[in-house]
MMTF fields as JSON, N, C-alpha, C and O atoms, coordinates in Angstrom:
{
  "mmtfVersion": "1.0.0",
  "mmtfProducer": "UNKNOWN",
  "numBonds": 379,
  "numAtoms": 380,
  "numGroups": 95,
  "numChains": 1,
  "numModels": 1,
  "chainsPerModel": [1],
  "groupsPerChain": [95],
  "chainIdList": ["A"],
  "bondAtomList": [4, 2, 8, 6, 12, 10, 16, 14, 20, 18, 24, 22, 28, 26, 32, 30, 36, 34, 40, 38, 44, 42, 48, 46, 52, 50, 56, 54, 60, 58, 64, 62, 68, 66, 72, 70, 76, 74, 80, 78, 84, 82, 88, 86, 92, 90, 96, 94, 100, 98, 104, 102, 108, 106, 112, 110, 116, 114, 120, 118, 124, 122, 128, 126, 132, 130, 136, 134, 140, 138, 144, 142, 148, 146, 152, 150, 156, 154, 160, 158, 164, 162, 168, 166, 172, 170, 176, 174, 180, 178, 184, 182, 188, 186, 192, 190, 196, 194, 200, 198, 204, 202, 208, 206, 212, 210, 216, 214, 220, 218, 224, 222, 228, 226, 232, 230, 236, 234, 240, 238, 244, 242, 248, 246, 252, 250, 256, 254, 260, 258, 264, 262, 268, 266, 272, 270, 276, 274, 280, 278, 284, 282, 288, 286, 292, 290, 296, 294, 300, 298, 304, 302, 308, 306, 312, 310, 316, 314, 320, 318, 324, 322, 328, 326, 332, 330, 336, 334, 340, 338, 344, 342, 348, 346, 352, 350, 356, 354, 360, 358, 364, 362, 368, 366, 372, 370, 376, 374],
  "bondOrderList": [1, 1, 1, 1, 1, 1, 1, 1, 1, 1, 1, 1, 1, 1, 1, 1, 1, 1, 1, 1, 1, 1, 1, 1, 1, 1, 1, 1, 1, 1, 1, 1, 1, 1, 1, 1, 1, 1, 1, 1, 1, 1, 1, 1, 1, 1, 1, 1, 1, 1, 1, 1, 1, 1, 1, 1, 1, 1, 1, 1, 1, 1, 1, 1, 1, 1, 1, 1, 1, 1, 1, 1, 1, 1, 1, 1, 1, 1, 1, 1, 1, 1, 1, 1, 1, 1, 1, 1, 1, 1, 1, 1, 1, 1],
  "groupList": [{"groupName": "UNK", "atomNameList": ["N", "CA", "C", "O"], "elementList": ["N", "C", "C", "O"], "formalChargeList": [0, 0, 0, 0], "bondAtomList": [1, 0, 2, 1, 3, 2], "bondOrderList": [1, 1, 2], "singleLetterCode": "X", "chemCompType": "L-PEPTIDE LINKING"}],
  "groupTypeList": [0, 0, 0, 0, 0, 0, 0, 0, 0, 0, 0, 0, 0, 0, 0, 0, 0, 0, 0, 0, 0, 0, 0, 0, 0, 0, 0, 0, 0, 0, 0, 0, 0, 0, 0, 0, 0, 0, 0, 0, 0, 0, 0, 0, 0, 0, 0, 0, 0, 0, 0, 0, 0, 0, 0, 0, 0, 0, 0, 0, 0, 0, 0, 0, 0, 0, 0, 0, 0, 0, 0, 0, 0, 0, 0, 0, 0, 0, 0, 0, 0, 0, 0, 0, 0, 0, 0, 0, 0, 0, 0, 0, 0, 0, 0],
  "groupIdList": [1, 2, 3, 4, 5, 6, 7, 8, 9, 10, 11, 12, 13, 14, 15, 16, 17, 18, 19, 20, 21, 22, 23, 24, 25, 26, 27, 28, 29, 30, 31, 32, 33, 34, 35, 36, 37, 38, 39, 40, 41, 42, 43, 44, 45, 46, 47, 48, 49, 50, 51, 52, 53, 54, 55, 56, 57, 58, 59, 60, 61, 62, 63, 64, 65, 66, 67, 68, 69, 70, 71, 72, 73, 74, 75, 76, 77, 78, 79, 80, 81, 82, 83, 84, 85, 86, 87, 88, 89, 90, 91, 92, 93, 94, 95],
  "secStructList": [7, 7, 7, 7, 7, 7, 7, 7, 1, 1, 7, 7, 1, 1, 7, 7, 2, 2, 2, 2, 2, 2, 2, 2, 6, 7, 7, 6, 6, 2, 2, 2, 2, 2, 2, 2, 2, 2, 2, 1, 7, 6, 6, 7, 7, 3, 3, 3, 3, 7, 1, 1, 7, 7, 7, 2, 2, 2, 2, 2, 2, 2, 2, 2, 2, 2, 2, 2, 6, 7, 7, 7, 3, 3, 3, 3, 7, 1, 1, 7, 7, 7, 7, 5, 5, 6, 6, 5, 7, 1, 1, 1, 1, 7, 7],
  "xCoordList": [5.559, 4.633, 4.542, 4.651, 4.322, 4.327, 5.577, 5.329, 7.202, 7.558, 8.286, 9.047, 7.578, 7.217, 9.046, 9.568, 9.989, 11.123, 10.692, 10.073, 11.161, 10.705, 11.502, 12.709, 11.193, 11.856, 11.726, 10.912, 12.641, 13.408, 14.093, 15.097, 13.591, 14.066, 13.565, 14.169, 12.457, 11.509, 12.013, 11.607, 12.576, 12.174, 13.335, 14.282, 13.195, 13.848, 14.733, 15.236, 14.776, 15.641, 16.768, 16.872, 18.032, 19.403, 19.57, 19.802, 19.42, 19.32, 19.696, 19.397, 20.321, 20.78, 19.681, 18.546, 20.161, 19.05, 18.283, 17.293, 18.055, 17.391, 16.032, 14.878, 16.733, 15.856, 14.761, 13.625, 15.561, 14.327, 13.327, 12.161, 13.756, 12.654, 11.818, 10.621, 12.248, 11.305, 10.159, 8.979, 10.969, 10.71, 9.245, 8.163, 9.595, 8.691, 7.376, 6.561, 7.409, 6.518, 5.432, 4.494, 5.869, 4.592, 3.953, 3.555, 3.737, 3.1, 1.556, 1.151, 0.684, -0.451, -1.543, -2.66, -0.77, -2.004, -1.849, -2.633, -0.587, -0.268, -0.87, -1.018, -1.119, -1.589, -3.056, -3.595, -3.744, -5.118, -5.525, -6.604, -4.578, -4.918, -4.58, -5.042, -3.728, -3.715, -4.816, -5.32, -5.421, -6.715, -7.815, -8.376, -8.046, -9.368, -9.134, -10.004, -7.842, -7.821, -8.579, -9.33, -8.135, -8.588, -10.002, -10.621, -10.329, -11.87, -12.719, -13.716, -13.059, -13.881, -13.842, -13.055, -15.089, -15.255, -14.798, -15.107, -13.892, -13.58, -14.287, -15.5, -13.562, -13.533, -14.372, -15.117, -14.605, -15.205, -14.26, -13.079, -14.477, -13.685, -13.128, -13.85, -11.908, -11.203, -10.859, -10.486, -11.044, -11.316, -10.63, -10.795, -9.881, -9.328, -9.2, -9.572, -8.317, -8.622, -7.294, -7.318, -6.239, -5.27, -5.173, -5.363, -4.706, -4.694, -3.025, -2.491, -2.185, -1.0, -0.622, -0.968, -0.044, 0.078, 1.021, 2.078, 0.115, 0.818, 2.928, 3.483, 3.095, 4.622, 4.599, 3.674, 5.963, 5.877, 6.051, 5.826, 6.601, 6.536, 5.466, 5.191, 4.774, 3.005, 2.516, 2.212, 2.48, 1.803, 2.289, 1.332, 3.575, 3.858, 2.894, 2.077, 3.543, 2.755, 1.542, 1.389, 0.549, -1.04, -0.83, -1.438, -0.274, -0.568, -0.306, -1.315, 0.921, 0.532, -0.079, -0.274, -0.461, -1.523, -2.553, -2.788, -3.151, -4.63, -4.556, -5.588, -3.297, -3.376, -3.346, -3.94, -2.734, -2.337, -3.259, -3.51, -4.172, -5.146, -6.571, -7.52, -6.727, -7.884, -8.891, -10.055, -8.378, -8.961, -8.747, -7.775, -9.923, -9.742, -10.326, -11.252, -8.835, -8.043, -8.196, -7.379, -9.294, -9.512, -8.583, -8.556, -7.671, -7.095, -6.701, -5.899, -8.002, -7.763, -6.665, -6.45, -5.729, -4.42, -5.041, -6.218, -3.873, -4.097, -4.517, -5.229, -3.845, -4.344, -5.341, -6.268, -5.416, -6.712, -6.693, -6.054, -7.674, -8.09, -7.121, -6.633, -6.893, -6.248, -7.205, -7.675, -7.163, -7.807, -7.302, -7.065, -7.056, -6.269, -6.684, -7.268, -6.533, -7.063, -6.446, -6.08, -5.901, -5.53, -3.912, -3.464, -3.077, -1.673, -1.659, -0.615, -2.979, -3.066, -3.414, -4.604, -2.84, -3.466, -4.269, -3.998, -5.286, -6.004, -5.272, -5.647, -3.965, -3.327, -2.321, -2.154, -1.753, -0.852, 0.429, 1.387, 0.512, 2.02, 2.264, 3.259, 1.207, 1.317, 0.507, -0.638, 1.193, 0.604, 1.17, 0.94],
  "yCoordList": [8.264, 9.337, 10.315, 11.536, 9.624, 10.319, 10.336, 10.547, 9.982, 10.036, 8.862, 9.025, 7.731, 6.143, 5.544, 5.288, 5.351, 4.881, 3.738, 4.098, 2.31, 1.281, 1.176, 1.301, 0.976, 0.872, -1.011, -1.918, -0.796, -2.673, -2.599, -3.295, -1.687, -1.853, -3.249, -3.98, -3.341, -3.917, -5.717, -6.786, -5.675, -7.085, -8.38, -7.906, -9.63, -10.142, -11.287, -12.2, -10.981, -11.99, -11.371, -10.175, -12.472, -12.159, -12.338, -13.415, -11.113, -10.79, -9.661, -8.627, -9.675, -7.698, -7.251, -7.714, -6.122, -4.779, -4.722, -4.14, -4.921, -5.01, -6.296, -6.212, -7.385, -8.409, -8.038, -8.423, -7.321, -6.937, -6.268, -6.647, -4.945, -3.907, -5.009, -4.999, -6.081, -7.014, -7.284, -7.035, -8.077, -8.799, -8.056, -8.629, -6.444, -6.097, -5.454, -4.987, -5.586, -4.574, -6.127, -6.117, -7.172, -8.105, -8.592, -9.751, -7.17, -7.76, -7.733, -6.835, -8.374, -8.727, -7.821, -8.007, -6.038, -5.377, -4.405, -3.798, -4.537, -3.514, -4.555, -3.898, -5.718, -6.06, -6.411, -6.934, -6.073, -6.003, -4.587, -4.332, -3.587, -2.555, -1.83, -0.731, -2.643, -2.766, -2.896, -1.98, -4.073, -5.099, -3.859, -3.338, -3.455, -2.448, -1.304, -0.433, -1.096, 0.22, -0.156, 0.502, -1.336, -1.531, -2.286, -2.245, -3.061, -3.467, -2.495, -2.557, -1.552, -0.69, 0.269, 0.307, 1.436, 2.455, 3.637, 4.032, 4.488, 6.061, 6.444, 6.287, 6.896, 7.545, 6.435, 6.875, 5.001, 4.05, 3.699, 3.873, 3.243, 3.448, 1.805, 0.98, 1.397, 0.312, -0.1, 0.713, -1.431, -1.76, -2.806, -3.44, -3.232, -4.475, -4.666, -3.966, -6.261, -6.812, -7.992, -8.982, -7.858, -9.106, -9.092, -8.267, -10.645, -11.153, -10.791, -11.679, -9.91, -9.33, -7.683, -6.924, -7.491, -6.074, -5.448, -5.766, -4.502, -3.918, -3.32, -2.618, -3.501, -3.053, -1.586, -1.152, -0.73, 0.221, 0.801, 1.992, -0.327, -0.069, 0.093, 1.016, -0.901, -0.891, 0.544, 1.392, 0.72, 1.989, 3.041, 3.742, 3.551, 4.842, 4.685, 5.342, 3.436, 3.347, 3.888, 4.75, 3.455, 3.074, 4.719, 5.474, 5.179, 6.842, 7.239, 7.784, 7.354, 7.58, 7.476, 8.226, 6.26, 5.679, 6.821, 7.698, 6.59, 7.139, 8.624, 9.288, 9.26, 10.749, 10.772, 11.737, 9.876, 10.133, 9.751, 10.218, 8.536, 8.054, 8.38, 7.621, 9.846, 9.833, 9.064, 9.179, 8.244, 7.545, 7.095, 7.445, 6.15, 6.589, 4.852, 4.247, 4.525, 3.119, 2.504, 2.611, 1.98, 1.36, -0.01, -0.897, -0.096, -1.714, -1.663, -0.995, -3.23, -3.687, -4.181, -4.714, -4.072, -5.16, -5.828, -5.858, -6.394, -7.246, -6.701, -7.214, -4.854, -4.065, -3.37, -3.322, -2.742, -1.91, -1.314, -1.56, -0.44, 0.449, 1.569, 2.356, 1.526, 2.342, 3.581, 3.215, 4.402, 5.272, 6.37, 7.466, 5.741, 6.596, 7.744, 7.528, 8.565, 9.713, 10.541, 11.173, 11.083, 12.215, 12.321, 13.19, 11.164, 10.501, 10.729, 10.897, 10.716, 10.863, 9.647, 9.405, 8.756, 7.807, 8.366, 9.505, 7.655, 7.912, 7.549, 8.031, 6.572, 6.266, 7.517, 7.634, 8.364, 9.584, 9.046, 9.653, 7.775, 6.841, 5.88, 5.162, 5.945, 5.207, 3.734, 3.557, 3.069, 1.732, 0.647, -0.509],
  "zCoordList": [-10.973, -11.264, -10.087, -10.2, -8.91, -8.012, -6.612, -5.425, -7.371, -6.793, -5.454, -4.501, -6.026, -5.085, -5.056, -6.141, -3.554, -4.06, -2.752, -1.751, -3.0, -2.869, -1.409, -1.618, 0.063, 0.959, 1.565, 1.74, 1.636, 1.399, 2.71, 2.863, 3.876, 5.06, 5.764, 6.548, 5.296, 6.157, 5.171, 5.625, 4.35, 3.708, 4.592, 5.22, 4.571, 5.478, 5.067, 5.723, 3.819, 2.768, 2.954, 3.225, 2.761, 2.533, 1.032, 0.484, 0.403, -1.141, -1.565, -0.967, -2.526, -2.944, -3.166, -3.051, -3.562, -3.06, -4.218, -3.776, -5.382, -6.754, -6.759, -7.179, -6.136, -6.024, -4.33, -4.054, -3.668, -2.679, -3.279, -3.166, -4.154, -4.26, -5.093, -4.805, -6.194, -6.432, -5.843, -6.092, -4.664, -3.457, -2.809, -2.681, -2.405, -2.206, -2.398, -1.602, -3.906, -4.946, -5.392, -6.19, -4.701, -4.917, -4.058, -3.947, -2.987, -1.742, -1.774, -2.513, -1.252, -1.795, -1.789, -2.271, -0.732, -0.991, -2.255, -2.983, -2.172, -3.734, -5.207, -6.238, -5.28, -6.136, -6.152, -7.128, -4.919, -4.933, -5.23, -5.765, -4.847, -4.772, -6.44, -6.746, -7.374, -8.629, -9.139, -9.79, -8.946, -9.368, -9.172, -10.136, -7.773, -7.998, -8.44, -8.436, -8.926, -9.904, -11.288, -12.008, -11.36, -13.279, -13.672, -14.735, -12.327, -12.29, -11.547, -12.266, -10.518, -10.123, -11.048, -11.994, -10.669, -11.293, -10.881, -9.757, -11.817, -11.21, -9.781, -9.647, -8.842, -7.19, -6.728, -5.852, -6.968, -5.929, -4.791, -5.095, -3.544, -2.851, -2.896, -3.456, -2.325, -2.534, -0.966, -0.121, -0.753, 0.408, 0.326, -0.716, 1.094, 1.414, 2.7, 3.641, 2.658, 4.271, 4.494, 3.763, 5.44, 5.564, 7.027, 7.919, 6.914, 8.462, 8.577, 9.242, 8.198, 8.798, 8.627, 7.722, 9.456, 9.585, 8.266, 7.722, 8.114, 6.715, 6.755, 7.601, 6.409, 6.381, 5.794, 5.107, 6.221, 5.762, 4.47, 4.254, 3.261, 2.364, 1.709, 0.941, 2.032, 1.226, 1.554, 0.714, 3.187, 3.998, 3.188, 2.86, 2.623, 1.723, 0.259, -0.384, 0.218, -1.301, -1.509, -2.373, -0.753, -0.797, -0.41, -1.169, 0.358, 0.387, -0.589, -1.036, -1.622, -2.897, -3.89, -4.847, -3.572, -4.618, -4.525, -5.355, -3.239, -2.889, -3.279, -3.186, -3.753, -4.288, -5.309, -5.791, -6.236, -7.851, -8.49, -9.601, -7.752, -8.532, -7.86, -8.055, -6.844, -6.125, -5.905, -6.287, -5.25, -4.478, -2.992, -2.323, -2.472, -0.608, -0.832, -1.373, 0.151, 0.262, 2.014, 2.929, 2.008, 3.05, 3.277, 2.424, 4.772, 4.906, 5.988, 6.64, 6.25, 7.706, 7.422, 6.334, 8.437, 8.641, 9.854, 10.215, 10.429, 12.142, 13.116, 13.979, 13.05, 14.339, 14.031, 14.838, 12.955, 12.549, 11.044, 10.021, 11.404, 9.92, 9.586, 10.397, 8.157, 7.989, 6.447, 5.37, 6.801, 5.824, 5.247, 5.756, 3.398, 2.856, 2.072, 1.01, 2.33, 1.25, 1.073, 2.064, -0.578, -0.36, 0.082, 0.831, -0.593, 0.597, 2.169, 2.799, 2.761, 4.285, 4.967, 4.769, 5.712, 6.592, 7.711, 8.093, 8.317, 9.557, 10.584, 11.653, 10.639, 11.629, 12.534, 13.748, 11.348, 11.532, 11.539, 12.017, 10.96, 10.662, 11.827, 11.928, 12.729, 13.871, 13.628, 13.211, 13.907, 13.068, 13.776, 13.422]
}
């Protein structure tokens, strides 16, 4: 919809390239961040929280997300906050 192509740089399996983008489209903030699309209410804000640092695939994603579906995507990883709005992080890609 908006453009989302799945980066499988980051994944660490010795696997072809079809079973990575798999691999990486079931990472646990893209499916929480699924979950409070379809249980919260229109522009509530979505907040999550993991004890590992987000990868950069999720990090594009969740910026798209947070534009197509306006909304503003809070996630602690290990080092800090990240705040999405608008496909903009608060980090400036520095993470």
């Amino acid at each position: 919809m908006v453009g989302y192509v799945p980066n499988t740089a980051d994944a660490r399996v010795d696997i072809d390239e079809s079973k990575k983008e798999v691999s990486v489209s079931h990472h646990s903030e893209k499916l929480a961040i699924a979950f409070g699309l379809m249980k919260l209410q229109p522009g509530a804000t979505i907040r999550l929280s993991k004890n590992l640092r987000v990868c950069t695939d999720c990090h594009s994603a969740t910026k798209l997300i947070s534009k197509a579906y306006n909304r503003e995507i809070v996630v602690r990883d290990r080092n800090r906050f990240h705040h999405f709005k608008d496909s903009y992080c608060s980090c400036n890609g520095y993470w």
